[in-house]
ZAMARGU-4260 file (C-alpha; in steps of 0.2 Angstrom, whole numbers, plus 5000, padded with zeros to 4 digits):
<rodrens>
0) 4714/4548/5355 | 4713/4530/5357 | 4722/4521/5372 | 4732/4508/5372 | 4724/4492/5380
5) 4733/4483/5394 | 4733/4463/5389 | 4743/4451/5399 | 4760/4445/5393 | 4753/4425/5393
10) 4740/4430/5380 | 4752/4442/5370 | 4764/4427/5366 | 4750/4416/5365 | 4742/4429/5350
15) 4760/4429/5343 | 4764/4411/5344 | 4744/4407/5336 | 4746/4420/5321 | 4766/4413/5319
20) 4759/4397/5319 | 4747/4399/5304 | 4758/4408/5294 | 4768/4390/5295 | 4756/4379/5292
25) 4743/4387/5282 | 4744/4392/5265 | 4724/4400/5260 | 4720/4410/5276 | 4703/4421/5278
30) 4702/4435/5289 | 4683/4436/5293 | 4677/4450/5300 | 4693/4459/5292 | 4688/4477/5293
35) 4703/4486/5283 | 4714/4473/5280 | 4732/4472/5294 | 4720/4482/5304 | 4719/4475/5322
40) 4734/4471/5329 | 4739/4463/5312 | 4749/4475/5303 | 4765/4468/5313 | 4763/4451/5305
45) 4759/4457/5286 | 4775/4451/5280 | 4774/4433/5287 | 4758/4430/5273 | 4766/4439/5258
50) 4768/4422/5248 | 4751/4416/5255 | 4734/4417/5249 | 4727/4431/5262 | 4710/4434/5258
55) 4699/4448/5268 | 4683/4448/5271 | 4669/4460/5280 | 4652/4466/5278 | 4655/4483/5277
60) 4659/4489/5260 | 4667/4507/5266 | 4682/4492/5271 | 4698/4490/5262 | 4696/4474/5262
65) 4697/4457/5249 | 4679/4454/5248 | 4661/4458/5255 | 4650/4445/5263 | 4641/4440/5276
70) 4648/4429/5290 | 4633/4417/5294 | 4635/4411/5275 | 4653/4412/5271 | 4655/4413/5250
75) 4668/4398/5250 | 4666/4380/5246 | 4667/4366/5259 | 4685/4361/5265 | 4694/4375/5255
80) 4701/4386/5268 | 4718/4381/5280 | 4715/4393/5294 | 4702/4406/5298 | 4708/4422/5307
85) 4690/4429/5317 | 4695/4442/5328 | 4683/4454/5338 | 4670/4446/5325 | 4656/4436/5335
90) 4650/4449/5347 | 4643/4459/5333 | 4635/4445/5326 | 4614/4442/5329 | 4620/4422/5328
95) 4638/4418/5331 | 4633/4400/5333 | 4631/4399/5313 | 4647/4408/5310 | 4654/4395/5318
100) 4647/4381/5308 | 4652/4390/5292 | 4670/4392/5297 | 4670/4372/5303 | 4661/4371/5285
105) 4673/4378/5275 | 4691/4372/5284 | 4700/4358/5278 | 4700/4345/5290 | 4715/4348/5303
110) 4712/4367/5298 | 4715/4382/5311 | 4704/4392/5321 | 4711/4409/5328 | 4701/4418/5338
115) 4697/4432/5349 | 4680/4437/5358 | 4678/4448/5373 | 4668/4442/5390 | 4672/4458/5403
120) 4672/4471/5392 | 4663/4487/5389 | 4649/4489/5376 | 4654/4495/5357 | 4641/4499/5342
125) 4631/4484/5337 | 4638/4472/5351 | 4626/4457/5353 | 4636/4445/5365 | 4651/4439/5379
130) 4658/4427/5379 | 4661/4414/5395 | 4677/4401/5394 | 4662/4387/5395 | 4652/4396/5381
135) 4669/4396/5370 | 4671/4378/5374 | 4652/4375/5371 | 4652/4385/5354 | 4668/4378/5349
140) 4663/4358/5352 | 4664/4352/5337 | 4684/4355/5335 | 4696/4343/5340 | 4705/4352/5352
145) 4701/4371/5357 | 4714/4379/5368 | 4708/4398/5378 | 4720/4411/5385 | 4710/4425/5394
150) 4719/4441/5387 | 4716/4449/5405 | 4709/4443/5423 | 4699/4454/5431 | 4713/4467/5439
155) 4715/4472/5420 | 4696/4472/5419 | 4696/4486/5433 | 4710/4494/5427 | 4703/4495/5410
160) 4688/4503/5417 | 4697/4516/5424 | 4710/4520/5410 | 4694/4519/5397 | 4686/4533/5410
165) 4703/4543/5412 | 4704/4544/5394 | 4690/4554/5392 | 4697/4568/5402 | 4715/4566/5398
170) 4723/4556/5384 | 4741/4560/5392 | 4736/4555/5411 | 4730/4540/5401 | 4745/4533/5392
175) 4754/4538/5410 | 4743/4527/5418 | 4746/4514/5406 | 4765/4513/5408 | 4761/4511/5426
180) 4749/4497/5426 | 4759/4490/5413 | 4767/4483/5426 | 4755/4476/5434 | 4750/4460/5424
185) 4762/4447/5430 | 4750/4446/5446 | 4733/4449/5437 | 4740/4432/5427 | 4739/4423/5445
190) 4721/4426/5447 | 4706/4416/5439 | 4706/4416/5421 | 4687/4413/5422 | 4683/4436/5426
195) 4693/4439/5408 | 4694/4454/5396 | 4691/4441/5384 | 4700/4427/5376 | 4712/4422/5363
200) 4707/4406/5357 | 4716/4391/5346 | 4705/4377/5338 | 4709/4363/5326 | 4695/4354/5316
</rodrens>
């Protein structure tokens, strides 16, 4: 059974507020990287896009998703997306940095950039890279303002660890555990944000 990952509030209502915002402003969203669609934490929101354009899109054909293609050369014309929703995409990707320039490619100018890549994180199937806060500002430079909230310091990082390792023993200790550190995350938010899980990220072209 797969366990619950502990995420600090700030990032929570940062993720919330970003996903919110670009059901407001945008009206063609692509979700790159998609897997089946409303996977991912998305599945809550589903209802704020119902009168949008939502368009999927991942690699992997066995995925209930919009379309198939390949990040690094996006199937969309220049300045025709409002937003592009790219979460737990770039790590799996051989060169992230051309992603990027299709997605800057593709937005309309004043367009949004949600984002999510990991940095302290443990290692999953076909994972390339991690992300630094100055490697997200360095790969996201060519947007106009680029706003970073790490979705964990690193007292979630530990705490992770340990749950990730508990949960291979015992699914039920785990999810206890996880009540109890729960707890926990108002402090890890006081600590440097540059040891993170990983980071939600916010840009405007």
């Amino acid at each position: 059974m797969t366990k619950k990952k502990i995420r600090s509030k700030k990032s929570q209502i940062f993720f919330d507020c970003g996903i919110k915002y670009i059901a407001e402003k945008a009206k063609i969203i692509l979700d790159l990287g998609s897997g089946d669609l409303s996977q991912k934490e998305m599945a809550a929101y589903k209802h704020l896009f119902k009168n949008h354009i939502y368009i999927g899109m991942d690699l992997n054909k066995k995925c209930l998703t919009t379309i198939f293609g390949d990040a690094h050369n996006i199937p969309f014309k220049e300045r025709s997306i409002d937003a592009v929703i790219c979460k737990a995409l770039l790590e799996h990707l051989p060169e992230p940095h051309k992603a990027i320039k299709e997605i800057i490619r593709i937005l309309k100018d004043g367009g949004i950039l949600f984002l999510y890549v990991p940095f302290l994180s443990v290692y999953h199937k076909s994972d390339f890279f991690r992300f630094t806060k100055d490697g997200i500002s360095y790969l996201l430079r060519d947007f106009s303002t680029v706003k970073a909230v790490s979705t964990g310091n690193y007292l979630i990082v530990i705490i992770d660890l340990i749950l990730r390792g508990v949960n291979q023993k015992s699914s039920v200790l785990s999810r206890i555990l996880t009540k109890i550190f729960d707890n926990i995350t108002l402090f890890d938010e006081k600590l440097p944000d540059t040891q993170a899980s990983g980071y939600n990220v916010i840009a405007i072209k």
